[in-house]
N, C-alpha and C positions, 0 to 999 in steps of 0.2 A: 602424326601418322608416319608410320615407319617403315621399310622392308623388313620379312621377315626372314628367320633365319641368317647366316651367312652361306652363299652359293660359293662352292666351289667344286672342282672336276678332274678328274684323272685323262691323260692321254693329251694328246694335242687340240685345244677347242678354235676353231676358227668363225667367227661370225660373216655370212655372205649377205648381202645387198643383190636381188632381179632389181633394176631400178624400172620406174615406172614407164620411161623412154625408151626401156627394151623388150616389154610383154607387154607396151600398149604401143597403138598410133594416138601418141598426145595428140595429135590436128584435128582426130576424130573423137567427138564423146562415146564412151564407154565401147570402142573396139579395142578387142585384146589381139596379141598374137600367138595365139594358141600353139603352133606350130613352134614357138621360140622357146614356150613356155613348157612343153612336151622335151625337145632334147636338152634342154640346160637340166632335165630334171632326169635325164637318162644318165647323162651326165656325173651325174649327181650320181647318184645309183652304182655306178662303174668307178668312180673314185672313193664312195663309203667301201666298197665290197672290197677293194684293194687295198685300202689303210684302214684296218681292224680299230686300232688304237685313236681313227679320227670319231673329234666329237662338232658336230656343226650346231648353230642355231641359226636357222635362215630367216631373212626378212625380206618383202617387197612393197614397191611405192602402192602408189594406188593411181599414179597415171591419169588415163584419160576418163576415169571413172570417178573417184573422192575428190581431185582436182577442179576438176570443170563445176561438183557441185558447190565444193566447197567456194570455191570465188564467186559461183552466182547468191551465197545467204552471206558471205564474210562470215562464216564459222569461226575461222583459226584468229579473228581478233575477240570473239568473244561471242555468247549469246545470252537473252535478258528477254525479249519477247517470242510472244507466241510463234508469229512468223520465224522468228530464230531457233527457235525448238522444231518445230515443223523441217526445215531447212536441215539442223543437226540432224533429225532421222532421215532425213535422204541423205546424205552425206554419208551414213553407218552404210545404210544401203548400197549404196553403190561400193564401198569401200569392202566391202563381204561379199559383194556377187565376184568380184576381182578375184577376193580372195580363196571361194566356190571353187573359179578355175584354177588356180596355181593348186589347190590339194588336190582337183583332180590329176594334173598333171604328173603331181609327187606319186598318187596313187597308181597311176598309169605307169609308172617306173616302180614297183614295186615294194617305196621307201613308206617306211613306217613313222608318215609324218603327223604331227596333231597340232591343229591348230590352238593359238592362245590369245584371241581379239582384247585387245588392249582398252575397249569399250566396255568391257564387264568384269577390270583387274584394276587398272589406275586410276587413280586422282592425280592430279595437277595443283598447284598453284601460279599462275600467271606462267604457263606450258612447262611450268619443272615440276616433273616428276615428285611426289612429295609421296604416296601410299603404290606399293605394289608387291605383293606375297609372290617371290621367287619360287616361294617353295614345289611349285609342280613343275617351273619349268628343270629346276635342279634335279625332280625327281625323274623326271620324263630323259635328262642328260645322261642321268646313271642305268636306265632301264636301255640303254642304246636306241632308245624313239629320236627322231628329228624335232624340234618345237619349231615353229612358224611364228611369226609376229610379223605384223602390217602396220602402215599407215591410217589412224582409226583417229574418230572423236574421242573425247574421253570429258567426265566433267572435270571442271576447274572450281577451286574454294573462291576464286577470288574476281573470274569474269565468267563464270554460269558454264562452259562449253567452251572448246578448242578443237583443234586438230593436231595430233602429235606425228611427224615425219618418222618415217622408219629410223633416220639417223636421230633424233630425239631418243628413241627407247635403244638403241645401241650406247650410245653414249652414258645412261643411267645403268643397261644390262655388264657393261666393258670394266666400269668401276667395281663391281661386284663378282664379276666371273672371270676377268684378265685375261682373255682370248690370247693368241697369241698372234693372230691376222686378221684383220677385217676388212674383208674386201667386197668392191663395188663394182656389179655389173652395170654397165650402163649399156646406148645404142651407139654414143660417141665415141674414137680415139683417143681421147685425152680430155684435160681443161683445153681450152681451146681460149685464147687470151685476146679474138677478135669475133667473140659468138656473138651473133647468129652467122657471120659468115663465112666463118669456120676455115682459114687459109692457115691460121699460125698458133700451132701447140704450142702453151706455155710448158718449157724446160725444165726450169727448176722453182720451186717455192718456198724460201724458207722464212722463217720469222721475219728476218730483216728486210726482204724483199716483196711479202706478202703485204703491207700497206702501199706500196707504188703499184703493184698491181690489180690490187682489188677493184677498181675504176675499171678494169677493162676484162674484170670474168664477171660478165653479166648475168642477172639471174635465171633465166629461162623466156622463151623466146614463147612457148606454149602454156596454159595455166597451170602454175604451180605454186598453192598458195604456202609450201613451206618455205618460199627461199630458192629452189634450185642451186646449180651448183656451187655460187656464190657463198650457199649459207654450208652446203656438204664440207666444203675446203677449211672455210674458218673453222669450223665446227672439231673439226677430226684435229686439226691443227694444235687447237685447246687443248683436245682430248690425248695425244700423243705424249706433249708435253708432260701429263700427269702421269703417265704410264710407260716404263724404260722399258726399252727391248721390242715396244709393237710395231708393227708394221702395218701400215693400211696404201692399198692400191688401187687404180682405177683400173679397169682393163675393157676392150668393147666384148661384150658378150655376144653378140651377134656372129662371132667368128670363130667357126666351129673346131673345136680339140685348146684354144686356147686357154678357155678355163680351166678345165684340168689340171695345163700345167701351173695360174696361178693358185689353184687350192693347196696341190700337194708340195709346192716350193720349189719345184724344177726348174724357175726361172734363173738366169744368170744375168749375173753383175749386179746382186742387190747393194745400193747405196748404204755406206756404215753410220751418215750422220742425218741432223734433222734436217731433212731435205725431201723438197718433192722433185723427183728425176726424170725424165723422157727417154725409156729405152728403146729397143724394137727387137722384137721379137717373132720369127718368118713373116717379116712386112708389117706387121702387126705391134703400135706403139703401145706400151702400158704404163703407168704413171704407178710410182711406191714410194710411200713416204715411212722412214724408220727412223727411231729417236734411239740412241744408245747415249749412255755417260759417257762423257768425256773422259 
């Protein structure tokens, strides 16, 4: 099984991350914060209208919603019994009510966004991506629409059911459409190199340094059965390396006019080599990782 077509895009494409930590209370099962999930999408709205030439494709977690279900069935290692099937469809469930709210939100800001649940597009094999037809989301890039994608089950050929992370289908969508940024909203500052209790941003990350540290960027404090940040960092890390020129950044979303400036690139002193940075920006720390050739 194959992708079909080749995706590719005219204009600047940038891939965003709501992460789950910033349009939900992980402590709580399935509250959102609707409130966060309305202005980052106003946001949104007031940065597309300005950069004509911008092409987004937004993703978010699934938080206190697909999380908390998913660790109660152990979805994302696999399903094979009844109970486990029964478990997968709560797990879709809640992973779509989430999802419910963030399109209203996009809707409530005017953006002409459509959803693409990754439950009714991909196959897996052992959580890699193996079958997914670009072709609408390619189509929907070129018609100036938004595409959405989530955190969602999907089947698997090889353990029956999984759970696929938003960074999962960015990392499969990035090889294929070569974004030019992908950035991560989360509720946090930074990696934070003593989480859960959060005194000391880690500075920089790079290849050489990223195994001594990895011991101490712990995975998530709240359920999250993709990994948390631990698995976002390696992940992007891989991903980087494959692809010259990207850049991917963490930034807190939670802090208003920030985002903006990391979509449309206003920020200053981006890092020129493979490195994860800690800048600050009006008080405000943001973390950006860029790979160029030597």
């Amino acid at each position: 099984m194959k992708d079909s077509g080749t995706p590719t895009t005219d204009g600047d494409l940038i891939f965003l991350k709501l992460g789950g930590s910033l349009i939900t209370d992980k402590q709580s099962p399935r509250t959102a914060r609707v409130d966060i999930i309305e202005r980052i999408s106003r946001e949104i709205a007031q940065v597309m209208e300005e950069n004509p030439n911008l092409r987004m494709i937004l993703g978010h977690g699934s938080g206190s919603y697909g999380h908390y279900s998913g660790k109660k069935h152990g979805t994302r290692e696999g399903v094979s019994t009844l109970d486990g099937w029964r478990g997968f469809a709560e797990v879709w469930h809640d992973a779509a009510a989430l999802n419910h709210l963030v399109m209203n939100g996009l809707r409530k800001a005017n953006l002409p966004a459509v959803g693409f649940p990754p439950s009714s597009s991909v196959f897996s094999t052992d959580r890699n991506i193996t079958s997914w037809d670009l072709t609408p989301i390619k189509t929907a890039l070129e018609k100036d629409l938004l595409p959405v994608v989530y955190g969602d089950v999907v089947f698997d050929t090889r353990i029956g059911g999984t759970i696929l992370s938003t960074e999962d289908l960015f990392l499969h969508l990035a090889r294929l459409f070569k974004p030019q940024r992908i950035l991560l909203a989360g509720l946090d500052q930074g990696v934070w190199e003593d989480y859960p209790e959060c005194t000391k941003l880690v500075k920089i990350i790079t290849p050489d340094n990223y195994p001594a540290l990895l011991p101490k960027i712990n995975a998530s404090k709240a359920p999250d059965v993709t990994g948390g940040m631990k698995d976002k960092v390696g992940q992007m890390l891989g991903l980087i390396s494959q692809i010259p020129d990207l850049k991917y950044s963490f930034f807190p979303g939670r802090i208003r006019g920030i985002s903006r400036a990391s979509w449309t690139g206003t920020m200053k002193g981006l890092p020129f080599r493979f490195r994860l940075q800690h800048y600050t920006w009006n008080t405000s720390p943001l973390l950006i990782l860029k790979f160029n050739r030597l």
